[in-house]
C-alpha positions in Angstrom: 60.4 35.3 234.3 59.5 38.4 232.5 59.9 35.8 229.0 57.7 33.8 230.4 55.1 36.1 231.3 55.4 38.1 227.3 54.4 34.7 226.4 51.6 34.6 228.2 50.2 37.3 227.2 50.8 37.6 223.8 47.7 36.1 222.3 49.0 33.7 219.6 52.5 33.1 221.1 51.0 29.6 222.4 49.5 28.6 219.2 52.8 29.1 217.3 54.9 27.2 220.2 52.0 24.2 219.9 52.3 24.4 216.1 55.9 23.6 216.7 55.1 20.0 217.3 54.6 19.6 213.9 58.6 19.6 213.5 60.0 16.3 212.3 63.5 16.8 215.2 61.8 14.7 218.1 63.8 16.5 220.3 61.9 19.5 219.7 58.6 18.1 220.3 59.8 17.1 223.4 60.7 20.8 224.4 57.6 22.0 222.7 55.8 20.0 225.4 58.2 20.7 228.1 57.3 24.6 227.5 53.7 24.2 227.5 53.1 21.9 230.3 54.8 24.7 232.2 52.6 27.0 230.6 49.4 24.3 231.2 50.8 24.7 235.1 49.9 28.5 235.9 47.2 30.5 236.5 45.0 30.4 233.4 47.7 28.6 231.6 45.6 25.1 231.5 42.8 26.8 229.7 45.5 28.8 227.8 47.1 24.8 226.2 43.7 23.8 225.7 43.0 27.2 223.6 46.0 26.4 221.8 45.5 22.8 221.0 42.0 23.4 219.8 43.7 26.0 217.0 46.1 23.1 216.5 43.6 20.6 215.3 41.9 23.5 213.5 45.0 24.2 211.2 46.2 20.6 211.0 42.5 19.6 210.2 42.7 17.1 213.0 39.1 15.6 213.6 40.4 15.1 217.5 41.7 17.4 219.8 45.1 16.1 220.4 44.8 13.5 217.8 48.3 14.4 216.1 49.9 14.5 219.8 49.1 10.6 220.0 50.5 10.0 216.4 53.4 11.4 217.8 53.4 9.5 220.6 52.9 6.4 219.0 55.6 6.7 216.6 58.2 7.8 218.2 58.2 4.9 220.0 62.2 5.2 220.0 62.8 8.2 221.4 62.7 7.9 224.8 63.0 11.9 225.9 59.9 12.7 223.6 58.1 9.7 225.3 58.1 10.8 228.7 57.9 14.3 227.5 54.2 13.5 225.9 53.4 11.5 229.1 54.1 14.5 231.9 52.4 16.4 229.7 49.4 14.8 228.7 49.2 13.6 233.1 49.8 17.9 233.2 46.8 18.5 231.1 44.1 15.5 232.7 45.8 16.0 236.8 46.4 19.9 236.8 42.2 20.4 236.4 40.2 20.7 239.7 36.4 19.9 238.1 36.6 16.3 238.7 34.2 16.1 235.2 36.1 18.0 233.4 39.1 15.9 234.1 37.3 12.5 233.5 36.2 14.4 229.8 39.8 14.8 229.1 40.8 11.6 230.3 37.9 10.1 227.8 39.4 12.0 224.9 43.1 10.7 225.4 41.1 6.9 225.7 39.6 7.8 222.3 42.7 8.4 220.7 44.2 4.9 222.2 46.7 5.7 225.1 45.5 3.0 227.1 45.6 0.6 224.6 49.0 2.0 223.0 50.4 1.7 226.7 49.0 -2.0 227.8 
């Protein structure tokens, strides 16, 4: 508990745990996105993961907000742990928001990147 709240406050913990994905073990991009769906599910955590990601496509010079995330996704197509990892977090990050047009905005960005498509 008191772990989890240091990381909460500290300002740039997040961004370092979300830069994390960019590890080549699939295993720990699965954690990675274990830990910050968790973080995605508290108080000011959501806006907390978005923060973060938007910082992640800044460094990794992504022209998408979670455009890497869906490389991932699609490419790890054999690992089933990171697969359903990326899907309760990405359902985290569209379900756990309460503005019904903010949530349909997040769902449109995930569409732009091809998850339904990938997943048909």
């Amino acid at each position: 508990k008191s772990g989890f709240s240091l990381v909460m406050n500290h300002p740039a913990c997040v961004n370092e745990i979300t830069l994390s994905l960019n590890n080549k073990n699939a295993r720990t991009k699965a954690l990675v996105l274990e830990l910050l769906a968790a973080v995605c599910l508290v108080r000011g955590g959501h806006d907390i993961i978005l923060a973060a990601f938007d910082n992640f496509k800044e460094v990794c010079g992504e022209k998408n907000r979670f455009e890497k995330l869906m490389e991932y996704f699609r490419n790890e197509d054999t690992n089933i742990d990171f697969m359903v990892a990326c899907m309760q977090f990405i359902n985290i990050v569209v379900h756990s928001v309460e503005n019904m047009n903010f949530r349909v905005f997040l769902q449109y960005e995930f569409t732009h990147l091809g998850l339904d498509h990938y997943l048909e």
